[in-house]
mmCIF file of the N, C-alpha and C atoms, coordinates in Angstrom:
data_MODEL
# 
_entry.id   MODEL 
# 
loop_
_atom_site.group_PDB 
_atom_site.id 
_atom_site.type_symbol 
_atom_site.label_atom_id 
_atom_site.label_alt_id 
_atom_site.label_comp_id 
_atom_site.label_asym_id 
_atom_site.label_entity_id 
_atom_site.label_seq_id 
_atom_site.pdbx_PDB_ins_code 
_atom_site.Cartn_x 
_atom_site.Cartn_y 
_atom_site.Cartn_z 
_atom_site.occupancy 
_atom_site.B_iso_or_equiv 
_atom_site.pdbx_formal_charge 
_atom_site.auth_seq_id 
_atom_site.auth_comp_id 
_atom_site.auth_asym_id 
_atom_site.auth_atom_id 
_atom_site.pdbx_PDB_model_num 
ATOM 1   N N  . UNK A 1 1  ? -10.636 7.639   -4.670  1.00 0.00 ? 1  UNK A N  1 
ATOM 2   C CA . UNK A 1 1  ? -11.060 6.366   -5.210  1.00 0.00 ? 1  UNK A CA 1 
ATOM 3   C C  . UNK A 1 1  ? -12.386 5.972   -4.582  1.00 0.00 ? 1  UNK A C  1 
ATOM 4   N N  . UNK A 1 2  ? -13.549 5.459   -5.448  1.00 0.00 ? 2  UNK A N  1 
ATOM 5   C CA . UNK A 1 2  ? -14.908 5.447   -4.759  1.00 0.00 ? 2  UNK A CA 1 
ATOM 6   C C  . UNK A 1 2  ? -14.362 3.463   -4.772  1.00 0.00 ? 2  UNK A C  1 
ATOM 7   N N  . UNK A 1 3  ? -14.869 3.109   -3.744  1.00 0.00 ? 3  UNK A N  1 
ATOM 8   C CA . UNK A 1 3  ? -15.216 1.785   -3.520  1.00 0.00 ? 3  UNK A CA 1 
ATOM 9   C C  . UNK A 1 3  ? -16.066 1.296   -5.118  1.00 0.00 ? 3  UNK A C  1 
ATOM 10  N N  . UNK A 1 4  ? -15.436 0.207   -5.035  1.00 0.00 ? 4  UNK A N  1 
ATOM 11  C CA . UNK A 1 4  ? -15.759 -0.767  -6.422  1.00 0.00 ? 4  UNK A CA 1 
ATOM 12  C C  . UNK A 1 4  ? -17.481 -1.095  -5.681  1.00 0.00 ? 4  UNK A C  1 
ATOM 13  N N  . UNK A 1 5  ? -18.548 -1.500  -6.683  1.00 0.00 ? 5  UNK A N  1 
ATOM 14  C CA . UNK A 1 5  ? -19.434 -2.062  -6.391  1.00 0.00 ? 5  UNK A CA 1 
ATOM 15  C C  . UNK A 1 5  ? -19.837 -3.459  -6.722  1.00 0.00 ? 5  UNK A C  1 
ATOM 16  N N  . UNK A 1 6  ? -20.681 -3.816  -6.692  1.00 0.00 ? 6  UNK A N  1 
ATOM 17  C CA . UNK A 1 6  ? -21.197 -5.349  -6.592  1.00 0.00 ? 6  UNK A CA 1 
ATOM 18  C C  . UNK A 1 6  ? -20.456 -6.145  -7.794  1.00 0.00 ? 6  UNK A C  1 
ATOM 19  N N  . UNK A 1 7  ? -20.759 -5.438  -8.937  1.00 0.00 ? 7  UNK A N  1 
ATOM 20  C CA . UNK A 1 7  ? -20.361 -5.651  -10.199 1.00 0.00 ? 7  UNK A CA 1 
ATOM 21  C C  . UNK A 1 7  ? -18.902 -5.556  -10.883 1.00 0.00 ? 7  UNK A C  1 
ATOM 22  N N  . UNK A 1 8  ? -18.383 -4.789  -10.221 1.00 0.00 ? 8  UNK A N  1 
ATOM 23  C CA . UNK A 1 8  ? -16.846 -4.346  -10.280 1.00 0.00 ? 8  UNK A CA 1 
ATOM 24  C C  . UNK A 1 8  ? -15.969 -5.417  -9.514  1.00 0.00 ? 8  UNK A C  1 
ATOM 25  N N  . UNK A 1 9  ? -16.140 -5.492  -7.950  1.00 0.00 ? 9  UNK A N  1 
ATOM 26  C CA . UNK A 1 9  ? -16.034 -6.447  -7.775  1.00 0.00 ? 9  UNK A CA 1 
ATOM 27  C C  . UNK A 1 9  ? -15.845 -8.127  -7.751  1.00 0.00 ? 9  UNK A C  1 
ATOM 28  N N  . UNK A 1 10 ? -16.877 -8.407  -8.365  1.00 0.00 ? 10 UNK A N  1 
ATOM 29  C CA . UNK A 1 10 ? -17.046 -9.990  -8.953  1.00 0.00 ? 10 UNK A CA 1 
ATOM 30  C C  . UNK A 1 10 ? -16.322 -10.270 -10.170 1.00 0.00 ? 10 UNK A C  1 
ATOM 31  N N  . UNK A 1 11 ? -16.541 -8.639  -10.807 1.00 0.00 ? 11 UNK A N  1 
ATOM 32  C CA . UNK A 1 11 ? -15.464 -8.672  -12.096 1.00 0.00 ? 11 UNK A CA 1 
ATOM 33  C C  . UNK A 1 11 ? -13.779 -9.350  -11.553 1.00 0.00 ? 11 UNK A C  1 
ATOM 34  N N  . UNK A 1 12 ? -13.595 -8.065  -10.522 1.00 0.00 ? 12 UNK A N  1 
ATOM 35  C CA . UNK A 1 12 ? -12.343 -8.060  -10.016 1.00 0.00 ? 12 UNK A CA 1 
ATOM 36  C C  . UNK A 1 12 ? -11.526 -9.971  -9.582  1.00 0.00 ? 12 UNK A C  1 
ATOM 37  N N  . UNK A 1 13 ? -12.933 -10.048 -8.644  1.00 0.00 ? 13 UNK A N  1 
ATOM 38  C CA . UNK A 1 13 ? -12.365 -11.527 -8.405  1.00 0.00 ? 13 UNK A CA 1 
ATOM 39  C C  . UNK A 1 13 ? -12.099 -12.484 -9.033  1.00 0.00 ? 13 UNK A C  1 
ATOM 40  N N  . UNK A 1 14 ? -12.918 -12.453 -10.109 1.00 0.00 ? 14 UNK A N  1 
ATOM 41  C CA . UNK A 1 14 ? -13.155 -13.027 -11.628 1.00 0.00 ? 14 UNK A CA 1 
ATOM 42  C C  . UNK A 1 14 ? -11.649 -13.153 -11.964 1.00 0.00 ? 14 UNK A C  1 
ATOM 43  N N  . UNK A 1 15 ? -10.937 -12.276 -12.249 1.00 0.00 ? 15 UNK A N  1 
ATOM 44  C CA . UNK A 1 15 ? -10.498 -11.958 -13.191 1.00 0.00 ? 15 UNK A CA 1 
ATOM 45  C C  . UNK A 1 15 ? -8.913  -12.772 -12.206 1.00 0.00 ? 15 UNK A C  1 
ATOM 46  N N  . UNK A 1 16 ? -8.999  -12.350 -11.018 1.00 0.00 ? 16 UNK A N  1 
ATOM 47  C CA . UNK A 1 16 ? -7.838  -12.270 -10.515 1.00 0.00 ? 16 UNK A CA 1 
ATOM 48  C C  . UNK A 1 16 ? -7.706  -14.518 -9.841  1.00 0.00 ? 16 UNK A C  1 
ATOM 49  N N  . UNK A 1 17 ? -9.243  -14.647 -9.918  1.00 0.00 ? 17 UNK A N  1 
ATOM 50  C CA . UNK A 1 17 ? -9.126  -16.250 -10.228 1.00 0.00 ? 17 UNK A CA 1 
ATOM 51  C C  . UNK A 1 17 ? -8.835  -16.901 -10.949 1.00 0.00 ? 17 UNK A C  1 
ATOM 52  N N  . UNK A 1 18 ? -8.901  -16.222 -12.225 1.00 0.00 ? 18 UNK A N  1 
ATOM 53  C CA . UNK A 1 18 ? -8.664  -17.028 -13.639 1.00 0.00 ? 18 UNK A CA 1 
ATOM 54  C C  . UNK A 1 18 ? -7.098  -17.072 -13.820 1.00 0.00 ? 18 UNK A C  1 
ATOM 55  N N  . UNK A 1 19 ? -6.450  -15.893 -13.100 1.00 0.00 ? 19 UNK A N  1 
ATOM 56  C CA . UNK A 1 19 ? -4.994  -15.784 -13.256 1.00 0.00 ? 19 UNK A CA 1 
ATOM 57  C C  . UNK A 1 19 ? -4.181  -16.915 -12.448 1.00 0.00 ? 19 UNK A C  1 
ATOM 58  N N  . UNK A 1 20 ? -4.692  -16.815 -11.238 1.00 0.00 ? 20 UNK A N  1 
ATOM 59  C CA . UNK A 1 20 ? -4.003  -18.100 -10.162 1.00 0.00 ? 20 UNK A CA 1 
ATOM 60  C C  . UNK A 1 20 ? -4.788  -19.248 -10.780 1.00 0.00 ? 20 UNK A C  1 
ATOM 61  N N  . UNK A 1 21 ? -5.451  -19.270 -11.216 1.00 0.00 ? 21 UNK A N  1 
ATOM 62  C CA . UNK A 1 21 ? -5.496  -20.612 -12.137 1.00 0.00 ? 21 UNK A CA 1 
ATOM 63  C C  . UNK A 1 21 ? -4.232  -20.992 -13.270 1.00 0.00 ? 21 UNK A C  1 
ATOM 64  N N  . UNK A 1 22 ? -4.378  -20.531 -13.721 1.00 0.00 ? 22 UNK A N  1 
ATOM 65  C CA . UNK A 1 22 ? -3.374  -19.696 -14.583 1.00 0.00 ? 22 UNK A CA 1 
ATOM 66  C C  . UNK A 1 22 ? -1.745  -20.406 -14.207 1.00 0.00 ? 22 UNK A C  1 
ATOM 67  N N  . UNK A 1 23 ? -1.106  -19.403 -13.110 1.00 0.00 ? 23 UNK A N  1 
ATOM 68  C CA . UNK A 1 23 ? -0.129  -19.715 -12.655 1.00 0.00 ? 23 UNK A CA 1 
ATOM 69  C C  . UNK A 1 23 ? 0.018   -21.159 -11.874 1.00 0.00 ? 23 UNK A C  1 
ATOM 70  N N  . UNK A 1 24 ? -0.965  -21.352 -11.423 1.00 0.00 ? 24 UNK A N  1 
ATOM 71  C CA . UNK A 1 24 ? -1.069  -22.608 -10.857 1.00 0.00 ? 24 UNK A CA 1 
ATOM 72  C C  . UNK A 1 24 ? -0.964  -24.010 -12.070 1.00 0.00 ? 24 UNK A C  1 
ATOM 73  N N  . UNK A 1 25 ? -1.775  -23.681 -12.754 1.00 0.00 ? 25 UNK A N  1 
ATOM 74  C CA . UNK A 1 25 ? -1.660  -24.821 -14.170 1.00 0.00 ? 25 UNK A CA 1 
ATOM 75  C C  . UNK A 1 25 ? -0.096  -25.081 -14.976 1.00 0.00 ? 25 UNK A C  1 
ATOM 76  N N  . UNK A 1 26 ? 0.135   -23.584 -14.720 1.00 0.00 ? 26 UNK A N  1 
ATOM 77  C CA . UNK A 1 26 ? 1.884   -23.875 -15.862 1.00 0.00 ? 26 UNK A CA 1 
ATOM 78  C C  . UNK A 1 26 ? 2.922   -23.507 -14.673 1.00 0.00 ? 26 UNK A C  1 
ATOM 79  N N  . UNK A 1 27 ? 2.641   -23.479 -13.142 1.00 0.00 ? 27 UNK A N  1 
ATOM 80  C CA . UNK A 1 27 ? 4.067   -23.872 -12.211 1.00 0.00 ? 27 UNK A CA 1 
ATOM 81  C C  . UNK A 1 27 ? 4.773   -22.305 -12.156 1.00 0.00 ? 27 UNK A C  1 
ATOM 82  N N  . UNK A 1 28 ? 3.456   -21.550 -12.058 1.00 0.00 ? 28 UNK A N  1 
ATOM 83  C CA . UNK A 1 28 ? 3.966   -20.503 -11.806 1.00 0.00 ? 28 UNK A CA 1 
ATOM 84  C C  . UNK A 1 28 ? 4.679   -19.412 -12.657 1.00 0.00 ? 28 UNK A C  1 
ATOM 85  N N  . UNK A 1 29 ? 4.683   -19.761 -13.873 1.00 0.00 ? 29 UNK A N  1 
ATOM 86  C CA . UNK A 1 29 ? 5.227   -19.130 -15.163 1.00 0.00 ? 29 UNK A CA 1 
ATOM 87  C C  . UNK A 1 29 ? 4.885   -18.573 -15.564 1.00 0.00 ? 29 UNK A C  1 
ATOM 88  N N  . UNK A 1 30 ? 5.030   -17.381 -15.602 1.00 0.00 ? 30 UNK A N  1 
ATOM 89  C CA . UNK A 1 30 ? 3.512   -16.047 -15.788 1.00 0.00 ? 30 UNK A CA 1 
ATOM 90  C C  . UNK A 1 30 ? 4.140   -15.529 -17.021 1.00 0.00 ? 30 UNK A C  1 
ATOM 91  N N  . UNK A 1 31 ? 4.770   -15.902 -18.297 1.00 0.00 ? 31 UNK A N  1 
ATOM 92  C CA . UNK A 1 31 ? 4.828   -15.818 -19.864 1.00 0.00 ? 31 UNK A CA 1 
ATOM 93  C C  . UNK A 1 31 ? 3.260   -16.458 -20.273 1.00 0.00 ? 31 UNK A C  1 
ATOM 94  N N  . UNK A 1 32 ? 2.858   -17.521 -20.074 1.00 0.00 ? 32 UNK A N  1 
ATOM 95  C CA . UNK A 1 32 ? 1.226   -17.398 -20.808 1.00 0.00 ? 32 UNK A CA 1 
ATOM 96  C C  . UNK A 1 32 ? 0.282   -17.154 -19.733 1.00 0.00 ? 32 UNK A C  1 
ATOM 97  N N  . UNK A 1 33 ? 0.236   -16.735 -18.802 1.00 0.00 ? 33 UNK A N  1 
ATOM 98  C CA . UNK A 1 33 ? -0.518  -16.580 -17.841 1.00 0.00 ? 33 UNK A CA 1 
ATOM 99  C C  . UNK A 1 33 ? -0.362  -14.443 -18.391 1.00 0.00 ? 33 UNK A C  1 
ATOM 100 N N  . UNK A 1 34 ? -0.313  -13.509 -19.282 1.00 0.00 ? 34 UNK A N  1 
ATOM 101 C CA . UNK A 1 34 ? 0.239   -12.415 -19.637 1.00 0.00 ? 34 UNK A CA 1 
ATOM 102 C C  . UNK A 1 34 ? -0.938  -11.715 -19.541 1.00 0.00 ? 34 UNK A C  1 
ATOM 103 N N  . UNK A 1 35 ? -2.296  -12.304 -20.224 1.00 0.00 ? 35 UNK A N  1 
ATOM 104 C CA . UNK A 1 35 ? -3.435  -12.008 -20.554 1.00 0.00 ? 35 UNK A CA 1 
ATOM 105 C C  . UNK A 1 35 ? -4.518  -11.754 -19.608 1.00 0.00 ? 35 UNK A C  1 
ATOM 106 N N  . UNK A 1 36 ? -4.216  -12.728 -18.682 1.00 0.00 ? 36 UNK A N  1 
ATOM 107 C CA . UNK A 1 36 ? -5.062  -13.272 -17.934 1.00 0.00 ? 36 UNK A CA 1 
ATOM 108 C C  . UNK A 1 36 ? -4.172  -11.911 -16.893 1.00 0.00 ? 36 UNK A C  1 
ATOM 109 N N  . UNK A 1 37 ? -3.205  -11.362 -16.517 1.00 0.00 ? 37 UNK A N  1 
ATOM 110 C CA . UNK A 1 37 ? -2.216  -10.339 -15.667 1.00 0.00 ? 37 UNK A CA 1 
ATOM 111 C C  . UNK A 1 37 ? -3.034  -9.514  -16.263 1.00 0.00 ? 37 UNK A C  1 
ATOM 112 N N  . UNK A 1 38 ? -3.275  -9.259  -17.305 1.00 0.00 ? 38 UNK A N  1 
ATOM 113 C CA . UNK A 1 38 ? -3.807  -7.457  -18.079 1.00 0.00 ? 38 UNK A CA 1 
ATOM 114 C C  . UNK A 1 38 ? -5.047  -7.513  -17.529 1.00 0.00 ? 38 UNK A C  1 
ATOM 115 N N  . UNK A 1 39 ? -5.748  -8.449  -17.815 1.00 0.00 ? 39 UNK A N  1 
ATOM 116 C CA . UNK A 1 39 ? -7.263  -8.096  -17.047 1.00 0.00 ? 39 UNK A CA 1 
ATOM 117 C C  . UNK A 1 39 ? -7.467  -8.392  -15.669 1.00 0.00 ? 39 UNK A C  1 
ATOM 118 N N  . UNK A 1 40 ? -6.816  -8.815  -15.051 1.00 0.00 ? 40 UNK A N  1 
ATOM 119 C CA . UNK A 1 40 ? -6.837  -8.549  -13.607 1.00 0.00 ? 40 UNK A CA 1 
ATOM 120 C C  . UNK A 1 40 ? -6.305  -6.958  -13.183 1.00 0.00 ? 40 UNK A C  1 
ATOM 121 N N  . UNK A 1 41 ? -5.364  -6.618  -13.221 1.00 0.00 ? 41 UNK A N  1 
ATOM 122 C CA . UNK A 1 41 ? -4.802  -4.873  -13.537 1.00 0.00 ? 41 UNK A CA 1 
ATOM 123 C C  . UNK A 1 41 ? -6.105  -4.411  -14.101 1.00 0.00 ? 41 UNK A C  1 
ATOM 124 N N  . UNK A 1 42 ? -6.283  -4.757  -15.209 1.00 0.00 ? 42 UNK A N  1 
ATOM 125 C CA . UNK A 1 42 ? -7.540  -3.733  -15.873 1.00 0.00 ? 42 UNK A CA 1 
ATOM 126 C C  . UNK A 1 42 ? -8.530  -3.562  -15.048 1.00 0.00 ? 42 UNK A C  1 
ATOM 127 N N  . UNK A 1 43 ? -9.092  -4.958  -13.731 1.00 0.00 ? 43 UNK A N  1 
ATOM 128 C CA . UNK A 1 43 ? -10.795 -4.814  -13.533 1.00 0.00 ? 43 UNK A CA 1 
ATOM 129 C C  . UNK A 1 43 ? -10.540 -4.895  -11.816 1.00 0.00 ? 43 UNK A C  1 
ATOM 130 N N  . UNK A 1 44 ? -9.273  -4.480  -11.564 1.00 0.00 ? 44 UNK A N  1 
ATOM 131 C CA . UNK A 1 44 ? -8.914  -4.361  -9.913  1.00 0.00 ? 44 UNK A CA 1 
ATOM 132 C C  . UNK A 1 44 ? -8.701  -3.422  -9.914  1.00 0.00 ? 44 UNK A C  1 
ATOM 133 N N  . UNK A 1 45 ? -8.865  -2.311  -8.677  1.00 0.00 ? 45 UNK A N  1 
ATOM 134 C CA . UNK A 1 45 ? -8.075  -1.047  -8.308  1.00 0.00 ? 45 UNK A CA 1 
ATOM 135 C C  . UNK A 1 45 ? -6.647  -1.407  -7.687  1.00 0.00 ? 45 UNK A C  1 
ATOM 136 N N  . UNK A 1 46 ? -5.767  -0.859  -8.151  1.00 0.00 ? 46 UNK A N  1 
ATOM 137 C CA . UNK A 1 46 ? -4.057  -1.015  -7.737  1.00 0.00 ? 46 UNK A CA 1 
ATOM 138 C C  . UNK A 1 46 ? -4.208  -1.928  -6.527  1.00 0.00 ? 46 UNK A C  1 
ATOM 139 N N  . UNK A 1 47 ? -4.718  -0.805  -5.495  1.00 0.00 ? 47 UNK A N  1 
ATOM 140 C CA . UNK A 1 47 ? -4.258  -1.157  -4.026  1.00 0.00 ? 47 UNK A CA 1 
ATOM 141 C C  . UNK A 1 47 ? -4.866  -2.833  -3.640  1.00 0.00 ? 47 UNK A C  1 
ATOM 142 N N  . UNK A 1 48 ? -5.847  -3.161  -4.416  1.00 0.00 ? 48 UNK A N  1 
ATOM 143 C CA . UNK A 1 48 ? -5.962  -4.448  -5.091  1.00 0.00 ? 48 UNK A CA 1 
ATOM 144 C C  . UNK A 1 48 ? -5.270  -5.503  -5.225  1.00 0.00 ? 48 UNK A C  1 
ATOM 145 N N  . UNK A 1 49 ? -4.568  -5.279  -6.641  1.00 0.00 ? 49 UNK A N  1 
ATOM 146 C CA . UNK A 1 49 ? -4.142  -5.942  -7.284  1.00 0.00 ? 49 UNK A CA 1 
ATOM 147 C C  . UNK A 1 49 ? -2.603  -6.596  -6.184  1.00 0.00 ? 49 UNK A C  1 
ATOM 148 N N  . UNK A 1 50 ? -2.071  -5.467  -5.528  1.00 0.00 ? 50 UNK A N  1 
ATOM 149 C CA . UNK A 1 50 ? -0.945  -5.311  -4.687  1.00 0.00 ? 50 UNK A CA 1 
ATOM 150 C C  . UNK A 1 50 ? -1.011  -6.176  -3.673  1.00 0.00 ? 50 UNK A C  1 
ATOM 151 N N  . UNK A 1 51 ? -2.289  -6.189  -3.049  1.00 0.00 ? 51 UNK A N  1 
ATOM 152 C CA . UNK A 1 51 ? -2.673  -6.893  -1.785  1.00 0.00 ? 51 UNK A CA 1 
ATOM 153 C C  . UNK A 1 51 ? -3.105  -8.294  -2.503  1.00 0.00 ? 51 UNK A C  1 
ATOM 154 N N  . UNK A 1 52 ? -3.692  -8.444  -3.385  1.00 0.00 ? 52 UNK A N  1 
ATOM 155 C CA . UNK A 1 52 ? -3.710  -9.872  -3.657  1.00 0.00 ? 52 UNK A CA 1 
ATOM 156 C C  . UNK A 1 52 ? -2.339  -10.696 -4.112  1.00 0.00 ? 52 UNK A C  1 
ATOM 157 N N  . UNK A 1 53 ? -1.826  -10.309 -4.799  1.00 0.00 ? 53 UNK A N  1 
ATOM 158 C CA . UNK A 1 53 ? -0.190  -10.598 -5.140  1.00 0.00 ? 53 UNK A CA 1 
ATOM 159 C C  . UNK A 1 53 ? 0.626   -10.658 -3.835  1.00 0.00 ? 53 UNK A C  1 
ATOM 160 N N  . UNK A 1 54 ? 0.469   -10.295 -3.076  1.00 0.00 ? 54 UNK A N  1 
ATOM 161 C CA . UNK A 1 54 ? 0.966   -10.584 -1.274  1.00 0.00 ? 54 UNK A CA 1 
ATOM 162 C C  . UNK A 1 54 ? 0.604   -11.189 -1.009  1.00 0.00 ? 54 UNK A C  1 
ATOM 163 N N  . UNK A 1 55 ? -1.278  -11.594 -1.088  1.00 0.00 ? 55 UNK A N  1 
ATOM 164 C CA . UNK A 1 55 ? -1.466  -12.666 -0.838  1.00 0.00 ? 55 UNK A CA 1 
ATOM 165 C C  . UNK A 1 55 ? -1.400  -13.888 -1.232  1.00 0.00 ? 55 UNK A C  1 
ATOM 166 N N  . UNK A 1 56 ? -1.010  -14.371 -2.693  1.00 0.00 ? 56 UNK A N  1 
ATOM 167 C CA . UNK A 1 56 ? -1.053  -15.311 -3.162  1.00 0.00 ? 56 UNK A CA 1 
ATOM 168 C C  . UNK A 1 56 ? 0.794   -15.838 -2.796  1.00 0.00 ? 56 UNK A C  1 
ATOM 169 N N  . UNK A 1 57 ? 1.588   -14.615 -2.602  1.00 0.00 ? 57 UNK A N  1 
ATOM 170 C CA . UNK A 1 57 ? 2.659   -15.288 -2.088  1.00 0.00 ? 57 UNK A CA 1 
ATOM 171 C C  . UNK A 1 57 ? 2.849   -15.717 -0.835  1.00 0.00 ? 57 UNK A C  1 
ATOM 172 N N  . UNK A 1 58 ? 2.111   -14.976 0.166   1.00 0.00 ? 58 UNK A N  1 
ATOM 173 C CA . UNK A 1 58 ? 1.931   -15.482 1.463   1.00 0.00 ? 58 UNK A CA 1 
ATOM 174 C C  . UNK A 1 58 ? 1.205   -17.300 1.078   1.00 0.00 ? 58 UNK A C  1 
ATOM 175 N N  . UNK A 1 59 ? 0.638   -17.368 0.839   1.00 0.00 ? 59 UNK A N  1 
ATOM 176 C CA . UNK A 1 59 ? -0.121  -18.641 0.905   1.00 0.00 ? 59 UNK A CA 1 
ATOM 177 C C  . UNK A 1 59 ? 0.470   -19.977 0.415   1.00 0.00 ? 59 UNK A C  1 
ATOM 178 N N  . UNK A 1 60 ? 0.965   -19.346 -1.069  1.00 0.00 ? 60 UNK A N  1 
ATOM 179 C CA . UNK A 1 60 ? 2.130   -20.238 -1.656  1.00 0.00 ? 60 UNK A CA 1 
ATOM 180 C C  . UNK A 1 60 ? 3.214   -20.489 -0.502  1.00 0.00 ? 60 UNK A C  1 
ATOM 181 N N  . UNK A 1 61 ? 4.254   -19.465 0.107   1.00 0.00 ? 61 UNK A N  1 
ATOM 182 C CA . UNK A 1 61 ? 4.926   -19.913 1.102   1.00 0.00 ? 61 UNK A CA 1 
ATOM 183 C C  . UNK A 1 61 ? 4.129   -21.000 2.308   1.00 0.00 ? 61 UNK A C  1 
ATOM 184 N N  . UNK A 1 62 ? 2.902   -20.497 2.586   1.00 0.00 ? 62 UNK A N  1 
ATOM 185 C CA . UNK A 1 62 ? 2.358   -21.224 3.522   1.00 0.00 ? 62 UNK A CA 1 
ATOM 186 C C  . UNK A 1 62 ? 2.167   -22.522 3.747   1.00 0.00 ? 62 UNK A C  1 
ATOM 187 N N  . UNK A 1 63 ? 1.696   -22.949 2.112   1.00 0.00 ? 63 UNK A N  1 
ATOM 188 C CA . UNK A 1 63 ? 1.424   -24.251 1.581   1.00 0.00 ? 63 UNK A CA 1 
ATOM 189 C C  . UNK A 1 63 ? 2.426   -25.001 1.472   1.00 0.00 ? 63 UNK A C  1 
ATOM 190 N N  . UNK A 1 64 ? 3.697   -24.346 0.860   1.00 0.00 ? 64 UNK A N  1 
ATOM 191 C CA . UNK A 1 64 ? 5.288   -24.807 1.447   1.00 0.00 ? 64 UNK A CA 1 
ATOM 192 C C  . UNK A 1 64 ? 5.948   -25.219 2.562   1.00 0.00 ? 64 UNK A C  1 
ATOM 193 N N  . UNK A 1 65 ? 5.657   -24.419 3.797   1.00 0.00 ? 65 UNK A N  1 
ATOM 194 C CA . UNK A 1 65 ? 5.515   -24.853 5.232   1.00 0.00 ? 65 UNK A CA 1 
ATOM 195 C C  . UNK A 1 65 ? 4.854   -25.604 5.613   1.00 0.00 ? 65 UNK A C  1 
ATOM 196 N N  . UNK A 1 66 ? 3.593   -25.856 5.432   1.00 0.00 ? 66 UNK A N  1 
ATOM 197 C CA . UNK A 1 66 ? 3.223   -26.621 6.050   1.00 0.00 ? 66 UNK A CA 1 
ATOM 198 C C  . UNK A 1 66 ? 3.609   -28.413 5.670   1.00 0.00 ? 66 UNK A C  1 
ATOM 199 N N  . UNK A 1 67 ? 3.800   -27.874 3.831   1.00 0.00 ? 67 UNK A N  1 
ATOM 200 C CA . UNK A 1 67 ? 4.310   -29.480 3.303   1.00 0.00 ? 67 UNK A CA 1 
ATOM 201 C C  . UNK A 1 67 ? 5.347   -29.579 3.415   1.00 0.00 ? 67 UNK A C  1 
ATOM 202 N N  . UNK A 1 68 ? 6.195   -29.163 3.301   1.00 0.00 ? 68 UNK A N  1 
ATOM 203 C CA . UNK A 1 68 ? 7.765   -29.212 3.559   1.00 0.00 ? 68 UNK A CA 1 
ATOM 204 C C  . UNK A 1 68 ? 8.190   -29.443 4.945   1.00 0.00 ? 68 UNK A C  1 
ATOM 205 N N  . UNK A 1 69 ? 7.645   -28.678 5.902   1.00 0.00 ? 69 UNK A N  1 
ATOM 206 C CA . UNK A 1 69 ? 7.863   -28.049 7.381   1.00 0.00 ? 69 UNK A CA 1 
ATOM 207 C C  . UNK A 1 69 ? 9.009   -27.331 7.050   1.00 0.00 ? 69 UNK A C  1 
ATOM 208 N N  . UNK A 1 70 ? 9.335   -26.721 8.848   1.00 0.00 ? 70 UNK A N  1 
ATOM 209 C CA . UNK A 1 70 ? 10.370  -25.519 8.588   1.00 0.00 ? 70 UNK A CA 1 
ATOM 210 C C  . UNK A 1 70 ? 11.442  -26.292 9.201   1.00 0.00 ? 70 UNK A C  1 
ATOM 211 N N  . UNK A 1 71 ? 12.701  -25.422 8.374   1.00 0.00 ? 71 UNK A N  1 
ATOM 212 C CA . UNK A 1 71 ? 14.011  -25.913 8.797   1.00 0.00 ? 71 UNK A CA 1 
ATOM 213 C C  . UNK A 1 71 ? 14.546  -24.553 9.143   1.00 0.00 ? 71 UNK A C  1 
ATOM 214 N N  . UNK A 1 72 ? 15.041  -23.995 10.072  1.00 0.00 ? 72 UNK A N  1 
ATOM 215 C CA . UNK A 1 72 ? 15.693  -23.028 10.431  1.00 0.00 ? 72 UNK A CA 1 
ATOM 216 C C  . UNK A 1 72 ? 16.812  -22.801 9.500   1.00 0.00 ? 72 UNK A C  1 
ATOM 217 N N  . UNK A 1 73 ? 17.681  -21.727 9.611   1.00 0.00 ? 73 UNK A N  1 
ATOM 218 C CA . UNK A 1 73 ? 18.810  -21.563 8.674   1.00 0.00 ? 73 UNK A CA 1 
ATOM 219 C C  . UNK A 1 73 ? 19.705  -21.599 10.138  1.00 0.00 ? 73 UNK A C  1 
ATOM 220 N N  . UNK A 1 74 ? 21.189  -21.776 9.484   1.00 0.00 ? 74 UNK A N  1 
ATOM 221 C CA . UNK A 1 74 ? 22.613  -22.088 10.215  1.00 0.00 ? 74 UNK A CA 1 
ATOM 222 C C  . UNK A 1 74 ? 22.311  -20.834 11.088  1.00 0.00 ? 74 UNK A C  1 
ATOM 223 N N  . UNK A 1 75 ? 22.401  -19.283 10.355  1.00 0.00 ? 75 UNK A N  1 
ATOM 224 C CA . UNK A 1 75 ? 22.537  -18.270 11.080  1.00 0.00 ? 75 UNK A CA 1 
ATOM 225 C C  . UNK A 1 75 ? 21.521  -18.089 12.111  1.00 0.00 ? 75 UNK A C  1 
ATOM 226 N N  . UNK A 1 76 ? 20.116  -18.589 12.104  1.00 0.00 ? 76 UNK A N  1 
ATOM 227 C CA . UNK A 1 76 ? 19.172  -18.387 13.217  1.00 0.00 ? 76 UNK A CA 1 
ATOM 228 C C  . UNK A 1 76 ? 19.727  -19.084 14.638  1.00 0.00 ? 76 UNK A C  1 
ATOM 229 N N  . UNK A 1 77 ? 20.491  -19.970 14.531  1.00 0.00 ? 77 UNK A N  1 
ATOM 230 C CA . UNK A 1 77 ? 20.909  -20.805 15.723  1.00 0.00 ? 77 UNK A CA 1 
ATOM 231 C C  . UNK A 1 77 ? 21.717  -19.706 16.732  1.00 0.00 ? 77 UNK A C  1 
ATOM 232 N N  . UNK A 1 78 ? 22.451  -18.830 15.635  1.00 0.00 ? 78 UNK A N  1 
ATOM 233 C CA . UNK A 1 78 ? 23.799  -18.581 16.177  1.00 0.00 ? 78 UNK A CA 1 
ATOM 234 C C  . UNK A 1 78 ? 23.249  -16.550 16.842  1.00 0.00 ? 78 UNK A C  1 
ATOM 235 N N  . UNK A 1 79 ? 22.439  -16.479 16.667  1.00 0.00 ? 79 UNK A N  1 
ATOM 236 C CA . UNK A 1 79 ? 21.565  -14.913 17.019  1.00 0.00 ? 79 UNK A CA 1 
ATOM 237 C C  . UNK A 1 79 ? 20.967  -15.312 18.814  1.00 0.00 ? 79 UNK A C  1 
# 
């Protein structure tokens, strides 16, 4: 795999912004967000697409923690 360039790239980010827009606008419901999934896949390389999807769930959890805060579960007490 040759490294994406300048252009490939911006595509890539492009594409993969318009989607978390996307999911973000309809609550995470990725039935019309479908389109906006194909061309992110289409203009990312895999190992990409994989690592951003980790990241957008890492962050989502994050944004959860920090607004929510953390509550331990029953079983963490008892370890």
């Amino acid at each position: 795999m040759t490294a994406p360039n300048s252009d490939e790239r911006r595509a890539c980010w492009g594409a993969r912004d318009e989607l978390w827009k996307c999911l973000d606008d309809n609550q995470d419901n990725a039935a019309p967000c479908e389109k906006f999934r194909k061309g992110f896949e289409a203009n990312c390389p895999a190992q990409w697409v994989k690592y951003f999807v980790k990241r957008r769930d890492f962050l989502k959890y994050k944004e959860k923690i920090q607004s929510e805060g953390f509550e331990p579960s029953d079983q963490s007490s008892k370890l």
